[in-house]
C-alpha positions, 0 to 999 in steps of 0.5 A: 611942308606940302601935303596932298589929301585924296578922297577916296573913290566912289563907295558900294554905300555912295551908290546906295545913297547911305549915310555912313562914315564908320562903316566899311564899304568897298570901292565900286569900279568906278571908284577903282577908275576915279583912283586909278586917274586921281593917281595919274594926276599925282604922278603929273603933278610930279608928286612924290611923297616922302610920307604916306597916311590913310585912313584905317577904312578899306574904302581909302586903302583901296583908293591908295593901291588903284593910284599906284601906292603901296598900303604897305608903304603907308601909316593908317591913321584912325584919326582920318576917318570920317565922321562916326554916325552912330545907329545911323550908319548905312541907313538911306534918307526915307529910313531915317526920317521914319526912325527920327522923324525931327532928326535933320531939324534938331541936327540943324539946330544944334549943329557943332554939338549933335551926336547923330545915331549916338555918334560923333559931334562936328566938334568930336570930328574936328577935334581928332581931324586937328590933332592929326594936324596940329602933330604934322607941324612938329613931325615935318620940318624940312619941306616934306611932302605928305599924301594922305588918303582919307574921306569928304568929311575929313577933307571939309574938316580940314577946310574948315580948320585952315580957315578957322571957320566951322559951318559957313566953311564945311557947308560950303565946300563940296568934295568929289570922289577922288577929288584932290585938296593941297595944303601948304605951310608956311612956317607955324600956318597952314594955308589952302592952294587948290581943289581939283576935281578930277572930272576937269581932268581928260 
């Protein structure tokens, strides 16, 4: 199996600089432009998907359709959105540290159990993101090739999956818009084959 993570293009909320992940934001543009290029990628890469899987957020469902896929063609999957930050949704930085001022230091201190805003946990999120992988193993045995268009933290999360690491894996990892993760398995073990940022692109 050979699967293909996307990020979705560039967000309203990543403009605005807000903390989201359960939240509905469009894609801007440019983002619509990272998509279309990210879609370009995959069709030189002669990438053809046997199976499509998104997010249940618009912003991914837009992503897939400015590549050149058709949403219809695709299975939403809520297990691939981001990660919920609760009452913290849509809040900028300065917003946040006057609602909580201790928020980023307790965050830190208790790293893979912190329920921000009352939301998911790291642990939470990486407990549905393995699910989602662990059922790829049993539903794909023949050498299938998957695209799935999800988010950053989703991406880091299967990171950190792959590699069985937590915090020194997921901090250390960035995940650009549109940038491309894929992921091979070799017979029961997932292994990491490249990250692409499509900016090294022309």
């Amino acid at each position: 199996m050979e699967i293909l993570f996307v990020r979705h293009g560039e967000s309203e909320a990543n403009v605005l600089n807000l903390f989201y992940g359960a939240s509905d934001f469009k894609l801007t543009d440019i983002g619509k432009k990272q998509a279309g290029k990210a879609g370009a990628i995959v069709r030189k890469m002669n990438f053809v998907p046997d199976k499509i899987y998104v997010s249940s957020l618009v912003r991914t469902h837009e992503t897939l359709e400015n590549m050149g896929f058709c949403l219809d063609e695709a299975e939403q999957d809520a297990r691939l959105n981001e990660r919920n930050l609760g009452e913290f949704e849509g809040l900028n930085h300065q917003e946040l540290v006057m609602k909580n001022p201790t928020l980023f230091e307790d965050w830190r201190k208790d790293w893979l159990d912190y329920r921000p805003g009352g939301g998911e946990s790291f642990l939470d999120f990486r407990g549905r993101i393995s699910s989602f992988m662990e059922e790829l193993k049993y539903l794909y045995t023949g050498g299938e090739k998957l695209l799935v268009v999800c988010h950053g933290g989703t991406m880091k999360t299967i990171i950190s999956y792959v590699f069985g690491h937590e915090t020194d894996t997921f901090m250390n990892v960035e995940i650009h818009n549109c940038s491309l993760l894929r992921v091979n398995q070799n017979n029961d073990v997932f292994f990491f084959d490249a990250l692409y940022n499509i900016e090294d692109f022309s």
